[in-house]
C-alpha positions in Angstrom: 142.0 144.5 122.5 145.6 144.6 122.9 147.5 144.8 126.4 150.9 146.5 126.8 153.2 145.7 129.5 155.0 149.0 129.7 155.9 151.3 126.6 158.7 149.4 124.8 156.1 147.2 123.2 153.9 150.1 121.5 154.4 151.2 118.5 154.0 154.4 118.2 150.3 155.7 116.5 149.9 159.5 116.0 146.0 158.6 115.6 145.3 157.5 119.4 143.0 159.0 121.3 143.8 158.0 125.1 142.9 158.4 128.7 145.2 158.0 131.5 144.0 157.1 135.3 143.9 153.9 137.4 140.7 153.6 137.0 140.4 151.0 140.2 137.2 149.7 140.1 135.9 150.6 136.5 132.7 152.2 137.9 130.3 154.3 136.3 132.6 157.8 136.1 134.9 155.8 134.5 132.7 153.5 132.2 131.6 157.1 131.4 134.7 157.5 130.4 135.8 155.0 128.7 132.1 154.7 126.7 133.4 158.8 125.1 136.6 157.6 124.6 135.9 154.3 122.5 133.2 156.6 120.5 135.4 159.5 120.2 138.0 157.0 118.2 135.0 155.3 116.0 134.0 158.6 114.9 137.7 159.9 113.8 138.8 156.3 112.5 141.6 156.3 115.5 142.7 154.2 118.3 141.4 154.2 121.5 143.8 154.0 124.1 143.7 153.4 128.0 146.9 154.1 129.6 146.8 153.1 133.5 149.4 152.0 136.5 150.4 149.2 138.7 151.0 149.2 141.1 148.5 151.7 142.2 149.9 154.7 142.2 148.8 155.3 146.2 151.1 152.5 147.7 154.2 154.0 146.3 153.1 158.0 146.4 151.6 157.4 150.1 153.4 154.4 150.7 149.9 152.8 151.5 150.8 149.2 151.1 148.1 148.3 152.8 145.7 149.4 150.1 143.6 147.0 148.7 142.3 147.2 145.0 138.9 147.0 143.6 139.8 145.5 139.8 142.8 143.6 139.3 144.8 144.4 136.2 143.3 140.7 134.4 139.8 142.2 135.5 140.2 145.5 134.3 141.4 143.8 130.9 138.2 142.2 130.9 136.0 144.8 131.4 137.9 147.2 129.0 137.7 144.5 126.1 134.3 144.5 126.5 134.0 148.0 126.2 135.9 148.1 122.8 138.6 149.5 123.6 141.7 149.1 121.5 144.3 148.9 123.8 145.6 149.0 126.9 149.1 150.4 128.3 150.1 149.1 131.7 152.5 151.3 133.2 154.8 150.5 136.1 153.9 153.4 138.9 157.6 153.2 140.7 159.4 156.7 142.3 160.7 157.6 139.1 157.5 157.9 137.6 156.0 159.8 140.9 158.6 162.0 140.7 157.8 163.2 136.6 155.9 166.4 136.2 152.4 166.3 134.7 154.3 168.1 131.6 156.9 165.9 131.2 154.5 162.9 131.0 152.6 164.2 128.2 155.4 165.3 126.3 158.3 162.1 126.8 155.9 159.7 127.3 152.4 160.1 125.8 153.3 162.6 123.1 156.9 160.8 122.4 156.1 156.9 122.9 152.5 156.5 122.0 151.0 159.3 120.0 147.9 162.0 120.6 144.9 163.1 118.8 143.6 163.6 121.7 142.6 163.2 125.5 139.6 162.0 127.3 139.5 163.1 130.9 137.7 163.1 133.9 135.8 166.3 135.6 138.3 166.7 137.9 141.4 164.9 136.9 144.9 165.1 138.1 147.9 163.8 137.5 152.0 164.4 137.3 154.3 165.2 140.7 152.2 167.0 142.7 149.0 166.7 140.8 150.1 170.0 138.8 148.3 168.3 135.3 144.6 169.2 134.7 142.6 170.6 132.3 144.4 173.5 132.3 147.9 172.8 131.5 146.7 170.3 129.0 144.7 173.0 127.1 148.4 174.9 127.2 150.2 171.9 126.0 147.4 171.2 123.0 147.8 174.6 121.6 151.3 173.8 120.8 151.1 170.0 120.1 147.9 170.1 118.1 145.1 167.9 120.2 142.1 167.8 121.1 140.6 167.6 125.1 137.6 166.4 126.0 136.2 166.9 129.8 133.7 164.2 130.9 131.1 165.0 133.7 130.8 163.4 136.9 128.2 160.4 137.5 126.0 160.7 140.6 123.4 157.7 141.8 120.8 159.2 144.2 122.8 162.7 144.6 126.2 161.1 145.5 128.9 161.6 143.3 130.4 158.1 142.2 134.2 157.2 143.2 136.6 154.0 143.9 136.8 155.8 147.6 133.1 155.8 148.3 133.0 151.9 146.5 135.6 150.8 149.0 133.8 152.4 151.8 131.0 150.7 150.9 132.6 146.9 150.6 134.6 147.4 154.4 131.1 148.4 155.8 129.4 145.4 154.1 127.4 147.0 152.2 127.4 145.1 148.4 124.3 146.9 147.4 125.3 150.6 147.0 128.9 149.3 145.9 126.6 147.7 142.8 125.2 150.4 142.6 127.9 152.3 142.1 129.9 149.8 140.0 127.1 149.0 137.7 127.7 145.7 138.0 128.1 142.9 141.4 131.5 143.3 142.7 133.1 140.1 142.1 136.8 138.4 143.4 138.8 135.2 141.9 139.9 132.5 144.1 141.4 128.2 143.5 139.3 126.0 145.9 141.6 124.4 148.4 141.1 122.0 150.8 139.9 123.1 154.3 138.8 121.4 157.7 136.1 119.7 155.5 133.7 120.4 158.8 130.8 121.9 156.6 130.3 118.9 154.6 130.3 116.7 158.1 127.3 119.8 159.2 125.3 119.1 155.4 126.8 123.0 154.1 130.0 121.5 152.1 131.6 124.2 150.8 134.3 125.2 148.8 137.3 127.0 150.4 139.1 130.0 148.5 142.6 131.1 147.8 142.5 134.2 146.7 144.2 134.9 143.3 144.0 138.7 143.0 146.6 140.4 144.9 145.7 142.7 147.5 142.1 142.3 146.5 139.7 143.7 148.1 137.5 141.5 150.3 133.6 142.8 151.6 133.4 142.9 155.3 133.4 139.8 157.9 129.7 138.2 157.9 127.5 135.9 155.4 126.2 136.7 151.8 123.9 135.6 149.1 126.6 135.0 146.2 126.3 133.6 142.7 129.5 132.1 141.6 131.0 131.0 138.0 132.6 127.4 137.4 134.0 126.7 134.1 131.7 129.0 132.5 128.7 127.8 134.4 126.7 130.2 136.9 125.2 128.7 140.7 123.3 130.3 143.6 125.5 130.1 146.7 126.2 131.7 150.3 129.3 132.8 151.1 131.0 133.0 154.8 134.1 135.4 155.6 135.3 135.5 158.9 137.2 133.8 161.2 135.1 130.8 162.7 134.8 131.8 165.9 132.4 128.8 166.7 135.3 126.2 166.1 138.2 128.4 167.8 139.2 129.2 164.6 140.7 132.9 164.3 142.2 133.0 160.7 140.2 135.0 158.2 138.4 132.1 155.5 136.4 132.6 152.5 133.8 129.2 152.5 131.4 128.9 149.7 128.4 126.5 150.2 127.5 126.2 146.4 123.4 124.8 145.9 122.6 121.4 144.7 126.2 121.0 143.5 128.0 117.6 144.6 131.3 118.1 142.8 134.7 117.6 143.9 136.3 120.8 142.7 140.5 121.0 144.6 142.6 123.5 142.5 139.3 124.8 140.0 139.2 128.7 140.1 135.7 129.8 140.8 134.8 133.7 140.3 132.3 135.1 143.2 129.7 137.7 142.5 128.3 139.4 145.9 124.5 140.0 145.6 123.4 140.6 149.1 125.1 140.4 152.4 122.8 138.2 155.1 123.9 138.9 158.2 127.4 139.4 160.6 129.5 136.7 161.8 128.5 135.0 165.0 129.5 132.6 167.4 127.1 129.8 168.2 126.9 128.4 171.0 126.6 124.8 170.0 126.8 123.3 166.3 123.5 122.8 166.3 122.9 126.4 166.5 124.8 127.2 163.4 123.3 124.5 161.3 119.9 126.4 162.2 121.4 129.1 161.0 122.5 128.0 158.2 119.4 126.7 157.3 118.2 130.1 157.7 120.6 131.8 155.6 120.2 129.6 152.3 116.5 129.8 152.3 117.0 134.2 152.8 120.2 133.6 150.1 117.1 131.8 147.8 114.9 134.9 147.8 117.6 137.3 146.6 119.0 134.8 144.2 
């Protein structure tokens, strides 16, 4: 698959077939979508095409800043090469682009710079200045451009209609389960291990201490989990703590990773975190002996759902 930063670098292919959205989160609408738009361009010998937008498009429409994502763009690479996709367009989402009708988009940009056979879209997609682009201005547009449209249903799991909203709702609360559910696969973050107080190793639980990578990733909600994570290709069972150690006085927010059997000094590797089941919320001990009991508690309970 090949990845676009922006328009100038695509050469212009009048046999793409493409789909245009965010797409935070790559769930199971959107794998849905993705799955008719790679088979869509097999059958017709085109190119499939993924056109989506950093930053997300929110933070600068709603100025939401605060807005943390679900996929980063190297993640959604990932899962989009795997898909078979052909290519993927990164678009900068800045106020000039907020500000371009949903007509204007298709036309200057999609029709103009990249080419169109035709469109895959969502049940109920919109797009352009004021969402005025959906189904039906696009059938308006293909009568006089000569494409093709195809609408793809909505995906549901036990009655409730999958979306990056619901996902995130999910994660803040906690709740990893349903938010697997709904991605169709564990929700996963990238971090470099740093070095930290070193306390866990001095309490038998040495773990690993994360820096982030992704930015403005989102992070589940404060407590303990049953994690597997992925070093150098290799996958462990671990148990994960976020929060802000309130049995040490410590009050700024720490990912720790206490990786099983595993005696490795690993400063500056980049581990990749896959959430499987969240254990319990964060509490404060009352003595350190406490928390080791605890602790001891939590890997055997991590074990089982590992």
């Amino acid at each position: 698959m090949l990845i676009y930063n922006g328009l100038s670098e695509f050469s212009k292919n009048e046999n793409s077939i493409v789909t245009i959205g965010t797409f935070d989160g790559l769930h199971l609408g959107h794998q849905k979508i993705v799955d008719q738009l790679v088979n869509s361009a097999k059958s017709l010998n085109a190119k499939s095409i993924v056109i989506s937008f950093d930053p997300h498009p929110r933070q600068i429409i709603s100025g939401d800043y605060n807005l943390s994502i679900l996929t980063t763009i190297p993640e959604k690479s990932e899962i989009l090469k795997n898909s078979g996709v052909d290519g993927l367009v990164i678009l900068e989402f800045n106020k000039t682009l907020s500000q371009m009708s949903a007509e204007d988009f298709i036309t200057d940009l999609i029709l103009d710079k990249i080419g169109l056979r035709g469109i895959i879209i969502g049940y109920d997609h919109r797009f352009g200045k004021g969402r005025d682009g959906g189904e039906e201005m696009l059938s308006k547009l293909s009568e006089n451009h000569g494409f093709f449209i195809k609408k793809v249903d909505a995906v549901s799991v036990n009655g409730t209609e999958v979306s990056s909203t619901k996902i995130r709702d999910f994660l803040l609360k906690g709740n990893v389960v349903d938010a697997r559910k709904f991605l169709g696969r564990y929700y996963s973050f990238e971090g470099v291990v740093v070095k930290g107080d070193q306390r866990g190793r001095k309490l038998g639980f040495p773990t690993a201490n994360l820096m982030l990578t992704g930015y403005k990733k989102l992070l589940p909600a404060i407590g303990s989990y049953a994690v597997y994570v992925e070093l150098e290709g290799q996958r462990y069972k671990a148990m994960m703590n976020i929060g802000r150690r309130p049995t040490f006085n410590r009050w700024d927010l720490a990912v720790e990773v206490n990786i099983f059997d595993f005696d490795r000094m690993i400063y500056g590797d980049k581990l990749t975190v896959f959430v499987v089941e969240r254990l319990r919320e964060e509490i404060k001990f009352l003595s350190v002996l406490d928390l080791v009991e605890q602790l001891n508690k939590d890997r055997e309970i991590a074990l089982k759902y590992l």
